[in-house]
Backbone bond lengths (Angstrom), bond angles and torsions (degrees), N, CA, C in turn:
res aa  C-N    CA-C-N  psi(-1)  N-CA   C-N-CA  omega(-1)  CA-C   N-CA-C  phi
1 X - - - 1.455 - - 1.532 110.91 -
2 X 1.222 118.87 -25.86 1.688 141.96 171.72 1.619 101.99 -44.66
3 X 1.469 104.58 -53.30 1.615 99.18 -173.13 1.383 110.66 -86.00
4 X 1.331 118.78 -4.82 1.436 118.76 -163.72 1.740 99.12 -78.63
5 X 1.867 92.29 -56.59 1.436 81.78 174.30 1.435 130.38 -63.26
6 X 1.575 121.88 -31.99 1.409 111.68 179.65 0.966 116.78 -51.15
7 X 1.828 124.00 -25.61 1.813 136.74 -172.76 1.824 86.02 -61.89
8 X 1.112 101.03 -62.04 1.740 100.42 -157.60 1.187 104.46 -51.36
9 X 1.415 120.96 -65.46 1.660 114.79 170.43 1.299 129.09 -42.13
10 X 1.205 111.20 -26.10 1.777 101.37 174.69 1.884 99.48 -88.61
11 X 1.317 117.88 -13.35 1.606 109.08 -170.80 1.992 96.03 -88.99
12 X 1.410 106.28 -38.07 1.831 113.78 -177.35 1.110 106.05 -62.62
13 X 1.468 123.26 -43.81 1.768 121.32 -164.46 1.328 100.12 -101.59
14 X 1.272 141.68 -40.10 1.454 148.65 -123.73 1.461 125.84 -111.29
15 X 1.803 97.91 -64.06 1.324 119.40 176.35 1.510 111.50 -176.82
16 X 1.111 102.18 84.66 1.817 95.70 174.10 1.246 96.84 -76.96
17 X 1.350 159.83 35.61 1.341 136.28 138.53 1.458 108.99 -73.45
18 X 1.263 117.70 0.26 1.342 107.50 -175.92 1.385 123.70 -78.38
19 X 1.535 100.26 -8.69 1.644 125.81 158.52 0.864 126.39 -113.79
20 X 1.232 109.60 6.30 2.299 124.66 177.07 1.442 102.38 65.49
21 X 1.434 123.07 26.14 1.681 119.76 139.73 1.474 112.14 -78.56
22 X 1.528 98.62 171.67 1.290 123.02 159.05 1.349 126.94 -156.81
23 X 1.587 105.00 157.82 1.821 104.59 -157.62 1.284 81.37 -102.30
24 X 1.568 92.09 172.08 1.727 110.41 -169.10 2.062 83.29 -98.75
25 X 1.970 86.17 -165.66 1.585 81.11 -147.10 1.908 79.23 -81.04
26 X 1.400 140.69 4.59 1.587 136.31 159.79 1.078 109.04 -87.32
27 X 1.319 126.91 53.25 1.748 132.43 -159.87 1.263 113.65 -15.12
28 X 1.745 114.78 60.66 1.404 124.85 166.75 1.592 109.41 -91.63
29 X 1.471 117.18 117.70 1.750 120.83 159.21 1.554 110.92 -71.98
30 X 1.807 99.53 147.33 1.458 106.75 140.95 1.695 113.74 -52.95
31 X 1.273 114.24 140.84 1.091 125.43 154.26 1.559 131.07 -62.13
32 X 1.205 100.51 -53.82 1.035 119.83 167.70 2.192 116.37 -47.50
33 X 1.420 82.49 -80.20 1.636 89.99 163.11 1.069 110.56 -28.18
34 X 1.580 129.34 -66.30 1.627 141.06 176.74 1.661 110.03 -6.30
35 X 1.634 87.29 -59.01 1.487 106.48 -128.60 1.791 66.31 -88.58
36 X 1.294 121.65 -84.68 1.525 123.03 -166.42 1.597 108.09 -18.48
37 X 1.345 121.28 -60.79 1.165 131.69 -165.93 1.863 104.70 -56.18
38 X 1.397 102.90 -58.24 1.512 98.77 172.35 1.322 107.65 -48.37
39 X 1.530 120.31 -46.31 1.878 91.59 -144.32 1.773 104.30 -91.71
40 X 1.697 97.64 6.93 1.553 112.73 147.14 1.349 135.59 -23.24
41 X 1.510 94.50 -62.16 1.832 125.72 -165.99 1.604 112.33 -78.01
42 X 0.806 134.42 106.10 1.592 130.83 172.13 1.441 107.64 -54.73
43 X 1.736 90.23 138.64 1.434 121.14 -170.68 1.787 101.36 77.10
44 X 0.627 119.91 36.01 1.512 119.48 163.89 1.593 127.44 -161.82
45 X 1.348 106.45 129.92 1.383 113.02 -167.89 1.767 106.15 -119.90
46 X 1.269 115.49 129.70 1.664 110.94 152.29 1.469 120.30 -132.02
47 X 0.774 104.78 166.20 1.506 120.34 169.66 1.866 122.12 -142.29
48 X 1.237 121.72 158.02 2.173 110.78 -171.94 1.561 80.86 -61.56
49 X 0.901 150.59 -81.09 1.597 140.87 -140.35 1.395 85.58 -59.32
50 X 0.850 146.37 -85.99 1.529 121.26 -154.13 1.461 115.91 -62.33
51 X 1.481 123.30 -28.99 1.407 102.50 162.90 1.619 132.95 -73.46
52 X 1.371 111.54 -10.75 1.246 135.28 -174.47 1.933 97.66 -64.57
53 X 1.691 99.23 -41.96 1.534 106.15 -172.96 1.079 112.74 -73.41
54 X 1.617 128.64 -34.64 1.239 142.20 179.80 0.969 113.07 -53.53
55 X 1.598 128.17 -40.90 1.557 124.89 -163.41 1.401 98.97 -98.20
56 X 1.290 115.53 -29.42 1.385 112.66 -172.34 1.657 118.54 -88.42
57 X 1.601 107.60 5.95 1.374 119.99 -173.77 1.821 111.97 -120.37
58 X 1.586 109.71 -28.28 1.025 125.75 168.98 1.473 120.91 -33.77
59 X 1.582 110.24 93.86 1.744 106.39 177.30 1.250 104.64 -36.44
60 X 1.070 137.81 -81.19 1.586 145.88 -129.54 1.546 106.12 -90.37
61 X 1.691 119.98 -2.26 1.370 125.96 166.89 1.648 108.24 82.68
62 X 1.265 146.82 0.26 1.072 169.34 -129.07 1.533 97.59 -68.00
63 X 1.211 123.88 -56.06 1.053 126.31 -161.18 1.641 118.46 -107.65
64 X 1.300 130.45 148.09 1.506 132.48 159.90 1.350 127.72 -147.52
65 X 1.819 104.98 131.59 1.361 102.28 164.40 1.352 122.43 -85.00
66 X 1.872 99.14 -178.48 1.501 101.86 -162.35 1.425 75.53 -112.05
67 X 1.453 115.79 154.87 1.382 174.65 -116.27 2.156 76.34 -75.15
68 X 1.237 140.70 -45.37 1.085 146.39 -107.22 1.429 98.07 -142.42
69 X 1.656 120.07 -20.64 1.338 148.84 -174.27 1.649 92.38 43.36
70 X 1.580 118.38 57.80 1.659 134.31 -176.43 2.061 88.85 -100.90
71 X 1.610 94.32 -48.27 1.286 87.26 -153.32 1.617 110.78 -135.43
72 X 1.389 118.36 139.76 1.215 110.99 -160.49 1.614 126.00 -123.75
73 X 0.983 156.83 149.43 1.549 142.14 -156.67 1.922 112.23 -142.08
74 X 1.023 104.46 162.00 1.724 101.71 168.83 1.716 95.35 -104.63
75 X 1.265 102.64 134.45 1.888 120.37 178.38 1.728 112.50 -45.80
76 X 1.386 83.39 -42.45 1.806 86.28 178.71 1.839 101.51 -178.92
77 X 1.429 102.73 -156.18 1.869 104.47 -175.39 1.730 114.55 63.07
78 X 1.314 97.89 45.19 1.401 108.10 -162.79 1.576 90.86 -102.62
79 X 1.782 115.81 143.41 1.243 115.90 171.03 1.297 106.50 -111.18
80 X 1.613 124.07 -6.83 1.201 125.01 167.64 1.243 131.91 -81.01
81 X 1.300 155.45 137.02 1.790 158.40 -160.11 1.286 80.89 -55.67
82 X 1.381 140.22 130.47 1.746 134.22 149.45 1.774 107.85 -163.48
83 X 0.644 114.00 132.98 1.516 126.43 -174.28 1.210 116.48 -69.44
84 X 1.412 170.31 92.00 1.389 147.77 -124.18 1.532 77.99 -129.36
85 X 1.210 133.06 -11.37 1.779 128.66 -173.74 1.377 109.48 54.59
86 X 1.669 101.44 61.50 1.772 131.48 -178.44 1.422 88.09 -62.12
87 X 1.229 139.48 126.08 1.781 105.55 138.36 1.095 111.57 -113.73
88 X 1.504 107.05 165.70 1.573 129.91 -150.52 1.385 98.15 -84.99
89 X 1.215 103.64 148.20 1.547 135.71 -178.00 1.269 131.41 -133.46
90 X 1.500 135.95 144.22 1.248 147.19 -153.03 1.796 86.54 -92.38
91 X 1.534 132.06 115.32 1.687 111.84 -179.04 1.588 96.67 -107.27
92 X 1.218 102.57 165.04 1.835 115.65 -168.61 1.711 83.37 -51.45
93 X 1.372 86.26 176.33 2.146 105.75 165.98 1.140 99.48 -51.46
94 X 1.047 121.79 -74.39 1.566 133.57 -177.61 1.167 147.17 -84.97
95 X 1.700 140.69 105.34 1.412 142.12 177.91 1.654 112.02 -98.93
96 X 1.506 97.34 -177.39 1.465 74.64 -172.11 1.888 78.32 -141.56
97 X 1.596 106.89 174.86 1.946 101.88 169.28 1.521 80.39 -159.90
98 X 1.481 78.03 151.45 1.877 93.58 -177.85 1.226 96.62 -130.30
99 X 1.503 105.52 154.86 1.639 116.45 -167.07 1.394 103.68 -150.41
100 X 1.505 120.12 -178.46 1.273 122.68 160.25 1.342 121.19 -93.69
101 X 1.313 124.72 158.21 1.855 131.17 166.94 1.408 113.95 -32.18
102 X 1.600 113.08 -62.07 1.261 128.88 167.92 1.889 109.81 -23.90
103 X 1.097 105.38 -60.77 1.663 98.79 -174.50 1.673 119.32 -86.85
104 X 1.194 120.50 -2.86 1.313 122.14 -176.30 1.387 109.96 -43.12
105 X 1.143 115.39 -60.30 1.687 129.97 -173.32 1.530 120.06 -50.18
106 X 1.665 108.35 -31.62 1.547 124.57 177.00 1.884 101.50 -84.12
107 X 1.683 107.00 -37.64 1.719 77.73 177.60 0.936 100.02 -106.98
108 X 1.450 143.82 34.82 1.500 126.21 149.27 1.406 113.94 -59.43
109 X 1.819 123.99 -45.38 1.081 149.67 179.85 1.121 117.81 -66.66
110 X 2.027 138.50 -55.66 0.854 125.48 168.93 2.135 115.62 -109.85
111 X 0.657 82.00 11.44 1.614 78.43 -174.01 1.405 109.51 111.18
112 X 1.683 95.96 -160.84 1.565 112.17 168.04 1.729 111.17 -96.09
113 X 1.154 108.80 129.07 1.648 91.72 -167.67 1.941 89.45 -143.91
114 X 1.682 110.99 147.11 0.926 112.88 -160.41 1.875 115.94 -80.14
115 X 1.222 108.11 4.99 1.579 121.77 -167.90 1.119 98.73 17.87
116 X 1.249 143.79 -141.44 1.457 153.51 -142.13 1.694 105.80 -66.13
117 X 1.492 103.98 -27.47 1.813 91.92 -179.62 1.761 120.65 -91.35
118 X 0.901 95.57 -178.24 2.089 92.56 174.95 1.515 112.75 -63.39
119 X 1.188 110.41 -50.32 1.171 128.16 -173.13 1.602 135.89 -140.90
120 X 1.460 114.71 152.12 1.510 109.97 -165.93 1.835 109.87 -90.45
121 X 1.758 103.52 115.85 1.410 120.79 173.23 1.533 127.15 -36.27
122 X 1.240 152.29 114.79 0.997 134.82 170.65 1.555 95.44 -128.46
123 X 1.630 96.37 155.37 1.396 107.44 169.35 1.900 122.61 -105.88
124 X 1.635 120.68 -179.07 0.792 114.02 -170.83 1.248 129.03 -101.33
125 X 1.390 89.68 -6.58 1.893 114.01 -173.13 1.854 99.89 -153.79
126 X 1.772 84.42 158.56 1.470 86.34 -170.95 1.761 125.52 -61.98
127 X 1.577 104.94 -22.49 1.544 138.46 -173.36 1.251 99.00 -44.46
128 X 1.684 99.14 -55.63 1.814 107.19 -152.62 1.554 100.24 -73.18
129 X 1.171 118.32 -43.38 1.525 134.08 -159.50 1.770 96.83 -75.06
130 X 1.185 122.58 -27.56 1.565 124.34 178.51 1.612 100.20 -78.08
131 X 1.290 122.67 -45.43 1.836 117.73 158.35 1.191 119.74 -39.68
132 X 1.078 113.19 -57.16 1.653 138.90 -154.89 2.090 87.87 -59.16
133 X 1.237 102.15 -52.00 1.649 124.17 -154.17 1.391 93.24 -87.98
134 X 1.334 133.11 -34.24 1.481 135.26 163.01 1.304 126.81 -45.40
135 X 1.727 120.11 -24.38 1.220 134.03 -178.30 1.338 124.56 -91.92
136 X 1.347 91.03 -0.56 1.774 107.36 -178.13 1.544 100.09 -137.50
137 X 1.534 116.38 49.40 1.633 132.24 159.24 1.592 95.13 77.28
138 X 1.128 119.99 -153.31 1.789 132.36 -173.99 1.521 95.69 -48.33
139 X 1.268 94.28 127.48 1.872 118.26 -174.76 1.997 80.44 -70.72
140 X 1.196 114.40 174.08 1.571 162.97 -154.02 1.030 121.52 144.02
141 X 1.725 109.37 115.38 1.219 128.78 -175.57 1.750 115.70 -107.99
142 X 0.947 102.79 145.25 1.755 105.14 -166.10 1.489 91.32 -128.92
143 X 1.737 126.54 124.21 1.299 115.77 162.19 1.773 90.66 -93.34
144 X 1.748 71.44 164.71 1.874 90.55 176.29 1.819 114.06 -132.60
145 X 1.599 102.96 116.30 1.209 93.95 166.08 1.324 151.31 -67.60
146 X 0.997 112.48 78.90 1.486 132.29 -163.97 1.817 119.00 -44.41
147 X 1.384 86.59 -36.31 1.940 94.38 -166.49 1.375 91.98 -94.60
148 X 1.708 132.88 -22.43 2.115 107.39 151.83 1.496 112.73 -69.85
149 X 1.344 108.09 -28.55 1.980 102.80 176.16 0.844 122.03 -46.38
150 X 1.432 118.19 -47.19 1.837 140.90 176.09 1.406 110.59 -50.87
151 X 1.337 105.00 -81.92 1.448 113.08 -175.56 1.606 115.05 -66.88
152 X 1.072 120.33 6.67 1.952 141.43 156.46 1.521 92.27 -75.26
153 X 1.499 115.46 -28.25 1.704 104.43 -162.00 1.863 121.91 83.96
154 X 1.542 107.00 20.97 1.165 103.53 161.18 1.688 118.43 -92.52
155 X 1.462 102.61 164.16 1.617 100.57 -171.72 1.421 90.36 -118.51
156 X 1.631 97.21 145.31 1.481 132.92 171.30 1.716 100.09 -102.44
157 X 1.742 105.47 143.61 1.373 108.29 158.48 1.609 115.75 -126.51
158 X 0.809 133.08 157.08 2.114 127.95 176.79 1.622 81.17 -124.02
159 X 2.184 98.85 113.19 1.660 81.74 136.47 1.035 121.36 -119.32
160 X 1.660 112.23 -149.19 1.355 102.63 -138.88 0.962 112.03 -87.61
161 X 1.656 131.17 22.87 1.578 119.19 172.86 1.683 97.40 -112.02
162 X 1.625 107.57 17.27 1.374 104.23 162.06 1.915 114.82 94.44
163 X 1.357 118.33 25.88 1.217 126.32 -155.95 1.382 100.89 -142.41
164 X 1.393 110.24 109.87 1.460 142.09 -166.72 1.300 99.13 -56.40
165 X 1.352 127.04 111.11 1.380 111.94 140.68 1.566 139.93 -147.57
166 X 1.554 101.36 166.99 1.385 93.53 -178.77 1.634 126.32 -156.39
167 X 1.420 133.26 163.59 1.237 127.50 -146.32 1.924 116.28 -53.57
168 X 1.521 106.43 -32.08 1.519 116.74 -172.11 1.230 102.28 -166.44
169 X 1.272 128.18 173.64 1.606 153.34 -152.72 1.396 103.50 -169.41
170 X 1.434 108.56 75.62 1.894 96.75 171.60 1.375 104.08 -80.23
171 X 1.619 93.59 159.91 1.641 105.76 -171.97 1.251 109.72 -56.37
172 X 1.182 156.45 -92.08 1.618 151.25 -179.86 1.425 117.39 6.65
173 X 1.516 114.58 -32.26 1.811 117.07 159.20 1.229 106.34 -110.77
174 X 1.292 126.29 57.50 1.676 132.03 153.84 1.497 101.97 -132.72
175 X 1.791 114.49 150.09 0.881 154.86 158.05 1.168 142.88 -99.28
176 X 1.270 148.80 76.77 1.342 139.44 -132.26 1.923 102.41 -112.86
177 X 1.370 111.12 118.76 1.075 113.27 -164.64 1.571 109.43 -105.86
């Protein structure tokens, strides 16, 4: 079920042509489509009960249906233009983003910057962001001052699996711990 979901996440955020769907411009899928298109692809099978488990089992909350379980979306970490209809939020003083060793040297220089996704991840506690930074070899944790970002006039969004985000993080509100 491990690979099933990584399939969905790379088809919700990534490229659903890779199953000849497509998301609307709120990167919402047919379900249906979803499911046809996957059980398309060799070596992979779904069915709604097993996607039903996926979303509803998913640590990190990744996924949501609409009201009707017709149609289904990735929360955010999207590399495609799609609107997820984030809205903006006031975030504590403080966030935190975890990374690997490997990149320290690139955001010392330019910040936090979203390269391939819409927007730059932050977490809510130091815990999550030391995971987050674990997956990309020796954790480094960077807090971010959020409440000079604000009143700078940058915008924060929370979606809905609870994961701060926002367009950039220049260095002058990072902390490297």
């Amino acid at each position: 079920m491990r690979n099933t979901s990584k399939f969905i996440s790379l088809i919700l955020r990534h490229n659903p042509q890779v199953i000849g769907i497509s998301l609307d411009e709120h990167g919402w899928a047919d379900v249906k489509e979803l499911i046809d298109g996957i059980n398309r692809t060799e070596g992979h099978s779904l069915n709604m009960d097993t996607l039903d488990e996926i979303v509803r089992t998913d640590e990190k909350q990744r996924y949501s249906f609409n009201e009707d379980h017709s149609l289904i979306r990735a929360n955010q970490g999207h590399s495609i233009p799609v609107d997820v209809e984030l809205e903006e939020k006031i975030p504590p003083d403080i966030l935190w983003h975890g990374t690997g060793q490997k990149y320290v040297s690139s955001i010392d220089v330019q910040g936090l910057i979203p390269k391939s996704r819409l927007y730059v991840h932050l977490s809510s506690d130091m815990e999550t962001a030391r995971k987050v930074g674990s997956r990309h070899g020796r954790p480094v944790i960077y807090q971010v001052e959020c409440r000079k970002m604000t009143e700078d006039g940058y915008r924060f969004f929370l979606s809905a699996n609870r994961v701060w985000l926002t367009k950039e993080v220049p260095v002058e509100y990072l902390k490297k711990l």
